[in-house]
N, C-alpha and C positions, 0 to 999 in steps of 0.2 A: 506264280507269285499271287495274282490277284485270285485264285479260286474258281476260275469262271466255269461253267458245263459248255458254254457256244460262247459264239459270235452275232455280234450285231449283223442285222441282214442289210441287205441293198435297200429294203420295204421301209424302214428307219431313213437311213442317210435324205431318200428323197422325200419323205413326210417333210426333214427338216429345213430343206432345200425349199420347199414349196414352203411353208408357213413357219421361216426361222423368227419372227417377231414371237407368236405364239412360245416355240419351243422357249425362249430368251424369259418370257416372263413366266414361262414353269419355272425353268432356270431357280428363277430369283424366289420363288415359292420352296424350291426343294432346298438350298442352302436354310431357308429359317425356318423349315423342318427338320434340316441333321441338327441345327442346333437346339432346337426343340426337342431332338431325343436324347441328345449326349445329357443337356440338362436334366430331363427326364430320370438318365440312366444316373444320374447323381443323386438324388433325391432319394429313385429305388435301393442304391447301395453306397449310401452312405459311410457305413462301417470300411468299405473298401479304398483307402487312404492315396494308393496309388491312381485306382479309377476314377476317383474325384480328380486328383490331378489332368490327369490325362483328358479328362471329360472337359473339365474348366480349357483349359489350351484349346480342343474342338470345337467348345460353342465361341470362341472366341474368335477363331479361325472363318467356323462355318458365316458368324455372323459379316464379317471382312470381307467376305465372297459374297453375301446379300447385296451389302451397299456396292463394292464393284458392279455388279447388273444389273442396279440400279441405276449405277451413272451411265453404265453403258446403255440402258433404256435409256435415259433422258440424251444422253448425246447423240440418240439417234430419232428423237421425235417421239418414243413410243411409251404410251403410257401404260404404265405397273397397274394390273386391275386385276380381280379373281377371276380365276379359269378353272372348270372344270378340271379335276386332276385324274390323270389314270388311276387304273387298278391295281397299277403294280405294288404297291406299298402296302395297301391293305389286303391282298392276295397273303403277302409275304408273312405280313403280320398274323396272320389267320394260324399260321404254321407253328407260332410261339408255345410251346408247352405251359401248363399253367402250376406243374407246383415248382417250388425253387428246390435245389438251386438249377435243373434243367430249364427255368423261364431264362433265367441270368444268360445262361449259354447262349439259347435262342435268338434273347435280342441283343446280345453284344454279336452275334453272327448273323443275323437279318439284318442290322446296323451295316459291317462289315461287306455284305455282301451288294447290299445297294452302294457303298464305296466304291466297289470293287468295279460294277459295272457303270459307275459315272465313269472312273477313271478309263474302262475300257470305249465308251462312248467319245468322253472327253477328246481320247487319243485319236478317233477315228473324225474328229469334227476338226483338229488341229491340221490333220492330214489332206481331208478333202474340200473342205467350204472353200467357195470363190472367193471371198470377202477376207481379206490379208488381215487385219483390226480382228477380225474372230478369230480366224487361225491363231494370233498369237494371243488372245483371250484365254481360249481353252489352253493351248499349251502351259500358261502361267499355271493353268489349275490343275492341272495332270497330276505332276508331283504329292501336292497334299489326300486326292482324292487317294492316290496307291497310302499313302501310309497314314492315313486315318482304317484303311483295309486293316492292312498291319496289326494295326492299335488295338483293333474291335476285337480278331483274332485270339489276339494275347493274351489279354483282359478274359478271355471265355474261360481259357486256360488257369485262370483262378478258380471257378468255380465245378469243374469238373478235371480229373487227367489228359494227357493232352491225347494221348489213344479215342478217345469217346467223343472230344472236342472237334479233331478232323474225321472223324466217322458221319457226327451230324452235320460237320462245312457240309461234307461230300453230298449228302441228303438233302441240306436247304438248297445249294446250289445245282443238285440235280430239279430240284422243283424251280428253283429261281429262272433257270434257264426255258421250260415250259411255258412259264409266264408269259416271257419274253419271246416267245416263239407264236404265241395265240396272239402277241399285238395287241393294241388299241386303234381304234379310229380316229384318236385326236392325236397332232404332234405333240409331245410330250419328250422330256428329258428322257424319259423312261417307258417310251408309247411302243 
């Protein structure tokens, strides 16, 4: 369902374990970046009446998930400040083809694929953190991260056959996974 090439490692779960405040305000950073892109992605294809839609409902969504870890930072004393962000995003983006309509594909499936593995993270922080208040945090958000996957998906499948469409999942997601396997040194949603 989600597309994924792996699994989050044991290497993740205790980065997050050791500096969950950190991770919490990446958190809140990466929701008002999906929104940032969906928006993004409306502007780019504008002509595309459905994707607008679909788009408008995500940044709506992602924004909703901001202010929740927002409040969940403030209810827990910690305050929302810039944080170095990993490399996963910009790795990922590197990967975009640049003429259309294979950009379209791209980033409605780089979009989809960072979905994909919040959602697989998400499920994995619902299951193991000590802290009962985050477990059912992330699980609240499990849900939307799998079908915003979905969404990006679909939406790709406008702009090319779906034969070519799950050929390049297969591909981004083979790289997405390598990403994710080389790490980052900083907790991150996505380290």
């Amino acid at each position: 369902m989600l597309h994924l090439k792996s699994e989050s490692s044991q290497r993740w779960l205790d980065q997050v374990e050791k500096h969950t405040d950190l991770v919490l305000i990446d958190h809140a950073h990466c929701e008002k970046k999906a929104a940032g892109t969906a928006l993004n992605l409306i502007f780019a294809y504008v002509e595309d009446e459905e994707l607008c839609r679909e788009m408008t409902s995500i940044v709506n969504e992602e924004l909703e998930h901001f202010h929740m870890v927002l409040e969940l930072l403030k209810r827990r004393g910690v305050k929302f400040r810039r944080l170095k962000p990993s490399n996963y995003g910009n790795q990922l983006h590197e990967l975009i083809r640049n003429q259309e309509p294979q950009r379209a594909v791209d980033r409605l499936l780089i979009a989809g694929l960072i979905e994909a593995r919040s959602c697989e993270r998400f499920g994995l922080l619902r299951k193991h953190l000590p802290d009962a208040e985050l477990r059912d945090f992330y699980d609240s958000l499990f849900e939307s991260e799998a079908r915003h996957h979905a969404v990006y998906v679909r939406l790709a499948k406008h702009y090319a056959p779906e034969s070519e469409v799950m050929a390049r999942l297969d591909e981004l997601a083979a790289a997405e996974a390598a990403i994710i396997a080389a790490g980052d040194e900083n907790a991150r949603v996505h380290s």
